[in-house]
C-alpha positions as CSV (number, residue, x, y, z in Angstrom):
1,X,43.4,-16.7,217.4
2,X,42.7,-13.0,218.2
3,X,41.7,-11.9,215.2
4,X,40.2,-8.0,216.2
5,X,43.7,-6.5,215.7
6,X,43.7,-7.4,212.2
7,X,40.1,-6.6,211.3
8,X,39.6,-2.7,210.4
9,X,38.7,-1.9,207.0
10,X,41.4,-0.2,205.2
11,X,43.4,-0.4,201.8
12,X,44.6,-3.5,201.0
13,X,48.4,-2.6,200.4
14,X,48.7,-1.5,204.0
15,X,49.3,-5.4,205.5
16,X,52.0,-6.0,203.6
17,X,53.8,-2.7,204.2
18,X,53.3,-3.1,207.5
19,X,54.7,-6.6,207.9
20,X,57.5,-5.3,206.4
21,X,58.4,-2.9,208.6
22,X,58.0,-5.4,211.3
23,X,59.2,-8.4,209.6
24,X,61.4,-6.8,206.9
25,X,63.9,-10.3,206.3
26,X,60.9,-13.3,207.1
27,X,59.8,-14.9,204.2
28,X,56.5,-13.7,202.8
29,X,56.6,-16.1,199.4
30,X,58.8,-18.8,198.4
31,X,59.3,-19.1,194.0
32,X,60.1,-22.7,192.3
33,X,63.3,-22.2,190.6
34,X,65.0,-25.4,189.1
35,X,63.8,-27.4,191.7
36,X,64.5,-25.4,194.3
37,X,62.3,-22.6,196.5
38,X,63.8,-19.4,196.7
39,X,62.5,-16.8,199.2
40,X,61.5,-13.8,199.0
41,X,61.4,-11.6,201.9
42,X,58.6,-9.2,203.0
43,X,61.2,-6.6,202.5
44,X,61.7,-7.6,198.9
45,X,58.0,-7.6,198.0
46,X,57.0,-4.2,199.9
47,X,60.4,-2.7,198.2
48,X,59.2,-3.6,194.8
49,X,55.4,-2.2,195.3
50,X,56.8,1.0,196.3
51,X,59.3,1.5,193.5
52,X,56.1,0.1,191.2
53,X,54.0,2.9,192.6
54,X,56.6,5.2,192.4
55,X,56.5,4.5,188.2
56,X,52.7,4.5,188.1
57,X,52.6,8.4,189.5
58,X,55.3,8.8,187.4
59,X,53.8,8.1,184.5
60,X,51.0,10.1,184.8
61,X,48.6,7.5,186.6
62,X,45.4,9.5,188.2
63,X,43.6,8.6,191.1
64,X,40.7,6.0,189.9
65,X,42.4,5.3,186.8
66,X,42.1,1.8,185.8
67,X,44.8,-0.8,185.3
68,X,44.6,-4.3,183.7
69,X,46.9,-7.5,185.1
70,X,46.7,-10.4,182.4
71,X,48.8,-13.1,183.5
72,X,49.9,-16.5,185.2
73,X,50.2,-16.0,189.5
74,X,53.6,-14.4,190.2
75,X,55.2,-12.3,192.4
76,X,55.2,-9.8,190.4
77,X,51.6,-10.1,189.8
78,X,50.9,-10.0,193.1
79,X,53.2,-6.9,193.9
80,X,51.3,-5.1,190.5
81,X,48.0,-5.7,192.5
82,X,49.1,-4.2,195.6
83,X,51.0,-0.9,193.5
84,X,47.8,-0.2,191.6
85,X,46.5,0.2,194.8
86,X,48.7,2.2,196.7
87,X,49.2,4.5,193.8
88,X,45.6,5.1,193.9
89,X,44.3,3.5,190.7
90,X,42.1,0.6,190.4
91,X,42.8,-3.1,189.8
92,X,41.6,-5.1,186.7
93,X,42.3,-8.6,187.0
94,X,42.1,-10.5,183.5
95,X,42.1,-14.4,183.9
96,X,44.9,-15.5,181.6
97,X,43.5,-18.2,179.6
98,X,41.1,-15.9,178.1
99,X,41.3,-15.0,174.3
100,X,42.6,-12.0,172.7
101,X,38.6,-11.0,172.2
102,X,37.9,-11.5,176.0
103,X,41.0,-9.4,177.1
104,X,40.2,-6.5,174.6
105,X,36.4,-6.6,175.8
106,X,37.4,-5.9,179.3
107,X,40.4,-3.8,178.7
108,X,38.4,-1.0,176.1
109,X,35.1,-1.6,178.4
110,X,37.1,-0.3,181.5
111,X,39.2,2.2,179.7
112,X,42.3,0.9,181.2
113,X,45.1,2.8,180.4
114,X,47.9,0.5,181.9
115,X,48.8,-2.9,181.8
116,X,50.8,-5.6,182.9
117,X,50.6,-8.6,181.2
118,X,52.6,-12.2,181.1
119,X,55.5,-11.8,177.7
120,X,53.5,-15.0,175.7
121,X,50.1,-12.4,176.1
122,X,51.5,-9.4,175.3
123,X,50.8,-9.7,171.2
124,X,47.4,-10.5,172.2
125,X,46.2,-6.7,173.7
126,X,48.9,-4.4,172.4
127,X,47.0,-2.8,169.8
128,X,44.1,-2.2,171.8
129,X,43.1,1.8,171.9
130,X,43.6,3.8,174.7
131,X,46.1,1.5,176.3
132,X,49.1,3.6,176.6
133,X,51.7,1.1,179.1
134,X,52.4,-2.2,178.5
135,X,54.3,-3.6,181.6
136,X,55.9,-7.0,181.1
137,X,55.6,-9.1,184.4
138,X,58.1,-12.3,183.2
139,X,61.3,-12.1,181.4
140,X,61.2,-15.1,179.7
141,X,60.7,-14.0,176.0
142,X,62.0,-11.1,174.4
143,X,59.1,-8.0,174.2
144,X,59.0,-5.0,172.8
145,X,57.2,-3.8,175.6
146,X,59.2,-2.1,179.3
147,X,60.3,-5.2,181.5
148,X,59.3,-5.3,184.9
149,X,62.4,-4.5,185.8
150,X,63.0,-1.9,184.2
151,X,60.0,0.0,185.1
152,X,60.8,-1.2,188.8
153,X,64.3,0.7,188.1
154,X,63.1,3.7,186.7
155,X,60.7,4.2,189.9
156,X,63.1,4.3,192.2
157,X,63.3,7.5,192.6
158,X,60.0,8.1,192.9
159,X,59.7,5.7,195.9
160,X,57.5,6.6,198.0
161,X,58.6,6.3,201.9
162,X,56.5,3.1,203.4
163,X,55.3,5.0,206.2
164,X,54.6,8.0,204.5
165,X,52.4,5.5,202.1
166,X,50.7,3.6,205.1
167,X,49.0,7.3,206.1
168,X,48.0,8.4,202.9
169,X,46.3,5.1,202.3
170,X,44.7,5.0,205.6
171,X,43.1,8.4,205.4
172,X,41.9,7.1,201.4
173,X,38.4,7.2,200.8
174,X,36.8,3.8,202.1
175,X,34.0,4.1,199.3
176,X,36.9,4.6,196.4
177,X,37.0,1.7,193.8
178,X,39.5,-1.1,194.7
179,X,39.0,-3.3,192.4
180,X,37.2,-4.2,188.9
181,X,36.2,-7.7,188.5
182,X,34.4,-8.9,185.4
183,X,32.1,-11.5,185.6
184,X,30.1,-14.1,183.6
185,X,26.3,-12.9,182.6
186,X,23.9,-15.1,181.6
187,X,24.3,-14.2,178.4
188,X,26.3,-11.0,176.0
189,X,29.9,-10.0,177.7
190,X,31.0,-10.1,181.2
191,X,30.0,-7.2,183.3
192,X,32.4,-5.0,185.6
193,X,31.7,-5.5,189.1
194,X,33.2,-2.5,191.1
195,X,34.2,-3.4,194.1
196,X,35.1,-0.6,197.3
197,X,37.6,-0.8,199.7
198,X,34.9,-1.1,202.1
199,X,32.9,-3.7,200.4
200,X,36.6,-5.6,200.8
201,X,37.2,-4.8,203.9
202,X,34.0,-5.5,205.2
203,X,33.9,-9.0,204.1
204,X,37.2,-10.0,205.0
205,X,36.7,-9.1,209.2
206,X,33.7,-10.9,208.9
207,X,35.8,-13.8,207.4
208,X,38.3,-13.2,209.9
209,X,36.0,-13.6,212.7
210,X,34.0,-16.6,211.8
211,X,37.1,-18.5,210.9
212,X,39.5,-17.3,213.8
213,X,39.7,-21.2,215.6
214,X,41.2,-22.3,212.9
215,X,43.4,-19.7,211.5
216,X,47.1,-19.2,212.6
217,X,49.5,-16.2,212.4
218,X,52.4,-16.5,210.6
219,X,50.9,-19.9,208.3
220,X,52.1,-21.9,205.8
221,X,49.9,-22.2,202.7
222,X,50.3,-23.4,199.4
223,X,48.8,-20.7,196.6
224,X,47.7,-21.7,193.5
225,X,44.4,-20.3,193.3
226,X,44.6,-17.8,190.3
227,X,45.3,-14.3,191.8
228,X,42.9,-13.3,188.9
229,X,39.9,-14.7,190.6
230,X,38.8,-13.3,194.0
231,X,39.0,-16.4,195.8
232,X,42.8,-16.5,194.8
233,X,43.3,-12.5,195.4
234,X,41.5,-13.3,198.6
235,X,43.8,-15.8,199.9
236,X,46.9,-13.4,198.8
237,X,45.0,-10.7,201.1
238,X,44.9,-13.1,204.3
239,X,48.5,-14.3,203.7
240,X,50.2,-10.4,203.8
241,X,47.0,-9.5,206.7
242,X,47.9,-12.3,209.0
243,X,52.2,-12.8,207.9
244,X,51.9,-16.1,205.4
245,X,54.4,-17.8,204.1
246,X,53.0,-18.3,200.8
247,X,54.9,-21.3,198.5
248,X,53.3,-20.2,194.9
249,X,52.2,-23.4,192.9
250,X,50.4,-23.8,190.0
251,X,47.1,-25.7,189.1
252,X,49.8,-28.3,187.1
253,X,52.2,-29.1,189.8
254,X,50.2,-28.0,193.2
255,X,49.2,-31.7,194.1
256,X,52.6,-33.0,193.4
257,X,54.3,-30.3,195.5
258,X,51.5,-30.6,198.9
259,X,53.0,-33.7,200.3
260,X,57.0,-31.5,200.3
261,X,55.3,-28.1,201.1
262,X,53.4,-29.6,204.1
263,X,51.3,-26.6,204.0
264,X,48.8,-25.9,207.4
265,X,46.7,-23.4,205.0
266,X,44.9,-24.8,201.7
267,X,42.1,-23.6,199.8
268,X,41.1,-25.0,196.6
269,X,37.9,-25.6,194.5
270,X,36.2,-29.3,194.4
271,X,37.8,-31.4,191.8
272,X,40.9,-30.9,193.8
273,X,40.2,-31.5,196.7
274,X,38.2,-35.0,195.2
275,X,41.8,-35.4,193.6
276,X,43.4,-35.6,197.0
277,X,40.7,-37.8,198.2
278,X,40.9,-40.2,195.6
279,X,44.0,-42.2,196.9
280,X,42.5,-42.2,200.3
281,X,39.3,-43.1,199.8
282,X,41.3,-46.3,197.9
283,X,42.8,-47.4,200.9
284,X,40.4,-50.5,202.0
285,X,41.0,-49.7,205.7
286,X,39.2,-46.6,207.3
287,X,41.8,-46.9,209.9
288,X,44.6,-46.0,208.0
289,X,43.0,-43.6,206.3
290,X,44.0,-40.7,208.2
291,X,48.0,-41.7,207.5
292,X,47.6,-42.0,204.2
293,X,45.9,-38.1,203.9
294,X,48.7,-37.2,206.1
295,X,50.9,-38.7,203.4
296,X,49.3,-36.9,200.4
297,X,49.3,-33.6,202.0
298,X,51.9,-33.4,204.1
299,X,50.7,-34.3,207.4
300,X,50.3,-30.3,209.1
301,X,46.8,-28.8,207.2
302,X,44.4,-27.3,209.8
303,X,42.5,-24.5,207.9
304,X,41.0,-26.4,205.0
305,X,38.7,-23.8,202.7
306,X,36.5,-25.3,199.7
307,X,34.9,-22.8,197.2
308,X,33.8,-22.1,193.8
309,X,31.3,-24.9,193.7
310,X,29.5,-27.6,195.7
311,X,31.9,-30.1,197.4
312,X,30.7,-33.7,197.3
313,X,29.7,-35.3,200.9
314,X,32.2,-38.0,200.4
315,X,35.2,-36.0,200.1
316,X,33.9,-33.6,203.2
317,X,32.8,-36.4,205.3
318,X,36.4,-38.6,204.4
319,X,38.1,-35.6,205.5
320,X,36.2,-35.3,208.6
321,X,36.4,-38.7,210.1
322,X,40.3,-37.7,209.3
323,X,40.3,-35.3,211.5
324,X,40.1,-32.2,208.8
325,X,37.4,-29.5,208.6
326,X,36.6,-28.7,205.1
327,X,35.4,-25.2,205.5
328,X,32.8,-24.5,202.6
329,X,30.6,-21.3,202.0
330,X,28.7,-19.5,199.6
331,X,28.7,-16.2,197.6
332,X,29.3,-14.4,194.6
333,X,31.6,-11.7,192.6
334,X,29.1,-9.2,193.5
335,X,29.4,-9.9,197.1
336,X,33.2,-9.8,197.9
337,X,32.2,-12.3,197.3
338,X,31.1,-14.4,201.0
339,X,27.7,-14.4,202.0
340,X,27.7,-17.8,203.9
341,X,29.8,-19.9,206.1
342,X,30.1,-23.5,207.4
343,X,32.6,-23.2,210.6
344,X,34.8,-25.0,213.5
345,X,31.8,-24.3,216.1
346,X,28.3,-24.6,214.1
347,X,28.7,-27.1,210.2
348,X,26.2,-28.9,208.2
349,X,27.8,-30.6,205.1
350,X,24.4,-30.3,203.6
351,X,24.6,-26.7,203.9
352,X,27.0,-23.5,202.5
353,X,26.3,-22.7,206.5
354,X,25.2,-19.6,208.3
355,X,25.4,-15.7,206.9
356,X,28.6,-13.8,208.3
357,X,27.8,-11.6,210.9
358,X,27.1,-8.4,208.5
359,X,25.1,-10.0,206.1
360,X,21.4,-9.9,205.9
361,X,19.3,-12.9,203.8
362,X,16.3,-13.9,202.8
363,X,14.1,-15.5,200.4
364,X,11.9,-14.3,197.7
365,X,8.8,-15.5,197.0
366,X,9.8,-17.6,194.5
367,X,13.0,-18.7,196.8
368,X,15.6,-16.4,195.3
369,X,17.9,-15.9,198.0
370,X,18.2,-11.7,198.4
371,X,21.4,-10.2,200.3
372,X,21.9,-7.2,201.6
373,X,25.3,-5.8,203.9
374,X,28.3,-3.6,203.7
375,X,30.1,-6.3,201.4
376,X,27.6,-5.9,198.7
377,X,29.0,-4.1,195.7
378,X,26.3,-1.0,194.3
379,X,26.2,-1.7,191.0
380,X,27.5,-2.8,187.9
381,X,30.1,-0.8,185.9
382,X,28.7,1.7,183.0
383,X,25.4,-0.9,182.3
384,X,22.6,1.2,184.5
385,X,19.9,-1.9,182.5
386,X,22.2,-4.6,184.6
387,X,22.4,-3.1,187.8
388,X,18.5,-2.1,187.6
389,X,18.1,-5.7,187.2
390,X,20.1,-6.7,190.2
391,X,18.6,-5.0,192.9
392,X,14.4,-5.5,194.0
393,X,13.2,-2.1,194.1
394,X,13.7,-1.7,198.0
395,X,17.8,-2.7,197.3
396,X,18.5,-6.1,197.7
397,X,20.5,-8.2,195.6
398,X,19.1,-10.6,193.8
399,X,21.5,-13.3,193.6
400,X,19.9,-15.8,191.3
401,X,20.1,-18.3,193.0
402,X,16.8,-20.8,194.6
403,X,17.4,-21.2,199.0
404,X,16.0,-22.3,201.8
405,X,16.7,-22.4,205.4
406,X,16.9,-25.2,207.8
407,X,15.2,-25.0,210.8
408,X,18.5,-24.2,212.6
409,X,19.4,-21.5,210.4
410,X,22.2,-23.3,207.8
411,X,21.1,-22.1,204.3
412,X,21.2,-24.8,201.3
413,X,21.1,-24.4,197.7
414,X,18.2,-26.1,196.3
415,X,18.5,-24.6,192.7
416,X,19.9,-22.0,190.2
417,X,17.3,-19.4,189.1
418,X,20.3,-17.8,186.7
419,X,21.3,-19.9,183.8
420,X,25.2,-20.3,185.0
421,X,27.0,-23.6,184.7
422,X,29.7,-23.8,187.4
423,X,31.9,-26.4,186.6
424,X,33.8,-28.7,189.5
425,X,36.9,-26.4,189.1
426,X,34.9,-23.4,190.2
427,X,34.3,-21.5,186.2
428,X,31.5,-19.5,186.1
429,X,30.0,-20.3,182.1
430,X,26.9,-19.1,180.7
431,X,25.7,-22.1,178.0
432,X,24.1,-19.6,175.7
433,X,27.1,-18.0,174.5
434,X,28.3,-21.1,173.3
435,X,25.6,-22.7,172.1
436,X,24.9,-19.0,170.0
437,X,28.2,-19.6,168.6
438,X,26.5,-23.0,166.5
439,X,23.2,-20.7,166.1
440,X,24.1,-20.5,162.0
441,X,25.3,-23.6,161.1
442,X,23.6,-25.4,158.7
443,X,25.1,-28.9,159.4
444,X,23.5,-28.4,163.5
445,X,19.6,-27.7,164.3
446,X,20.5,-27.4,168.1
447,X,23.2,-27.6,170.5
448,X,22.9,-28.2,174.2
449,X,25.7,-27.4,176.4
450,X,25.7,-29.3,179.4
451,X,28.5,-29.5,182.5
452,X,26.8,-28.3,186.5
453,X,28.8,-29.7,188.8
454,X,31.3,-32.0,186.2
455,X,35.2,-31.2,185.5
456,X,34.2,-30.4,182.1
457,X,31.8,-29.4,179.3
458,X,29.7,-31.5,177.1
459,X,27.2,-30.7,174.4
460,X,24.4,-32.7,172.7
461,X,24.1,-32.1,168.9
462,X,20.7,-32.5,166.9
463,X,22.2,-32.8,163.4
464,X,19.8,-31.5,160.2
465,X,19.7,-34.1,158.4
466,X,18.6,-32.8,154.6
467,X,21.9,-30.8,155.4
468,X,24.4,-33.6,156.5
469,X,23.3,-34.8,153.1
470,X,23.9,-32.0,150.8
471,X,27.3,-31.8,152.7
472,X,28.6,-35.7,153.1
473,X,26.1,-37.7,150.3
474,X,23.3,-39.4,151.2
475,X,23.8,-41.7,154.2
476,X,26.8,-40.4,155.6
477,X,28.2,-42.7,158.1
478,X,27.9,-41.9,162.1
479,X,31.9,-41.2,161.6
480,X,32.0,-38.8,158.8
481,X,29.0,-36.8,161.0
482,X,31.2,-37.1,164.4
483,X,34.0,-35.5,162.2
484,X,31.9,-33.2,160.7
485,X,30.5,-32.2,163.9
486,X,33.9,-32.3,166.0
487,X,35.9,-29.8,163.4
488,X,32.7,-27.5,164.2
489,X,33.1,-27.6,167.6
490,X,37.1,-27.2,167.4
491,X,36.3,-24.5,165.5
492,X,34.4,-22.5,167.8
């Protein structure tokens, strides 16, 4: 595909009103609904970001102003995301299993002033200070807060014209704040990671480019990916740049559904992707292999994208001798986030492949890979200490993590210089702020949290003995200690 058409760097909302001036009655996303999929059109979606904007100046919003989403992939999430942004303000995505604490962290440390937030979350952040809008993206409990709705109604006549949008957005400042991302440390709070329209922009024609055999106009994908994440936000960006259909799944139902969806476009983290090899890789027969993948996912995939976390040679090389490309790269938050890419013309499955075409690496001396490009964000959000840390003293990022090269230019990721756990769904978790949460208990003398790589967390206990008996009586039984020790760990 000719991708140059859809590569210059600009605001985000502009794809989507675009396709809907050329589109207006295709289907951009198709909803689950009683077991049925109900479209909605690119008309429907742009109409609803423009009446959404039309609110947001209405209610006071200010250029640069920050505003939070904390909830489940939608439609209306997604059009929230692309109102912030053609109203001016900037996006905070809040992933929405984290705790009340987590949510009020990131919503008082960016100042965020509106939100819109899932019904079931809402209790969770309303009394935060500062936050003066509380925008309820589902209807399916009552709230106290404005529905969706009913804020959509009450900007409707503040609609701004879609054309009249698309050139105040295209003469925006590239270098403005798009979105606000925050991201695990290796230890205290996340940190903001600010993000520019260009920083965006840049990365994506890179992506664009180094993908373009095997990307399609006008494909089919299946998006579960949570929009909260950038690799989820990042697939909703290619779907409204190059006209998806996009049926929205999630992570509970998205294998079940691949097989009736029959999407060409998937992008997942590992222990999906292994989930899907699984029954294949049980059929006895290579040679029938290939029909029973086609049976599992519908028989049509052709751009096949693996992130979050290393993908294990068996599932890439089963997929391969299938006749699928995995595609599988590397990067970070701070990045926007790729760095590296395997692809159609140049792959190493021992590899996260070559840099994209505006990126600059190398190694430190101690093998710390360094970056440097147009994609790399400048620095971290009010924490000057964080962002001094980040960055040698000649600017380039260090990204924590232990390279090398191979001798035909595919970079490999020998070790992690950061200590970050990234687990085989794609979470980013710093060990120490869990095992600080044991640091006082008399019952434990240390707690190891262990899970690089695996679908989920374990943790060693040393036990203090002089303590289990003050607690249980002397010689408690190994039962009584797994008790004790299990109600500790619920607790936290």
């Amino acid at each position: 595909m000719n991708v140059e058409a859809f590569i210059d760097i600009r605001p985000a909302p502009v794809a989507v009103l675009e396709r809907a001036l050329s589109h207006p009655d295709r289907a951009r996303f198709h909803v689950r609904e009683q077991d049925r999929w109900r479209p909605v059109t690119w008309a429907e979606h742009a109409g609803e970001i423009c009446a959404m904007a039309g609110f947001l100046a209405r209610s006071g919003l200010a250029p640069g102003d920050r505003l939070a989403i904390f909830g489940s992939n939608s439609v209306q999430w997604a059009a929230a995301a692309m109102a912030i942004g053609a109203a001016g303000g900037v996006m905070v995505p809040i992933y929405p299993a984290s705790t009340s604490d987590q949510a009020g962290h990131i919503l008082d440390h960016c100042g965020a002033r509106f939100a819109f937030v899932d019904a079931a979350l809402a209790p969770s952040i309303e009394d935060r200070p500062g936050l003066e809008h509380i925008i309820v993206l589902d209807q399916s409990a009552p709230s106290p807060h404005m529905a969706w709705s009913d804020a959509i109604a009450a900007g409707a006549g503040e609609r701004p014209d879609p054309r009249a949008l698309i050139d105040a957005l295209l003469s925006a400042d590239l270098d403005d704040t798009a979105l606000l991302l925050y991201t695990s440390g290796t230890s205290g709070p996340p940190k903001g990671v600010p993000l520019s329209h260009r920083n965006l922009g840049a990365n994506a024609g890179d992506w664009l480019r180094v993908n373009a055999p095997l990307l399609d106009e006008g494909a089919t994908d299946l998006l579960w990916l949570p929009l909260s994440h950038i690799f989820g936000l990042g697939e909703l960006c290619l779907g409204h740049t190059l006209g998806f259909t996009s049926y929205l799944a999630t992570p509970k139902d998205v294998l079940a559904l691949l097989p009736e969806v029959a999407p060409t476009v998937f992008m997942s983290v590992p222990a999906y992707w292994e989930k899907i090899a699984r029954p294949v890789l049980d059929e006895p027969d290579p040679a029938l292999r290939p029909a029973r993948l086609a049976q599992v996912t519908g028989g049509k995939l052709k751009f096949c994208l693996s992130g979050g976390a290393g993908l294990s040679l068996e599932t890439k090389s089963l997929f391969f001798d299938c006749g699928i490309l995995i595609i599988e790269g590397y990067g970070l938050t701070e990045t926007s986030p790729t760095l590296t890419l395997n692809r159609a013309d140049a792959f190493r499955f021992d590899s996260v492949g070559k840099p994209l075409p505006s990126v600059t690496l190398k190694l430190a001396g101690d093998g710390e890979i360094l970056a440097r490009g147009p994609n790399v964000f400048r620095g971290y959000y009010k924490d000057a200490a964080a962002t001094a840390a980040a960055f040698t003293d000649d600017g380039w990022f260090q990204t924590g993590d232990i390279g090398r090269f191979t001798d035909d230019g595919f970079l490999q990721i020998v070790d992690r210089k950061k200590d970050i756990l990234v687990t085989a769904g794609g979470k980013n978790i710093p060990p120490a702020n869990i095992e600080l949460c044991f640091r006082d208990d008399p019952l434990i003398d240390n707690l190891l949290v262990y899970g690089d790589g695996k679908k989920y967390l374990v943790a060693a206990v040393w036990i203090n003995g002089d303590h289990a008996s003050q607690i249980l009586g002397p010689d408690p039984s190994p039962q009584d200690l797994r008790a004790q020790i299990a109600a500790r760990i619920d607790r936290v």
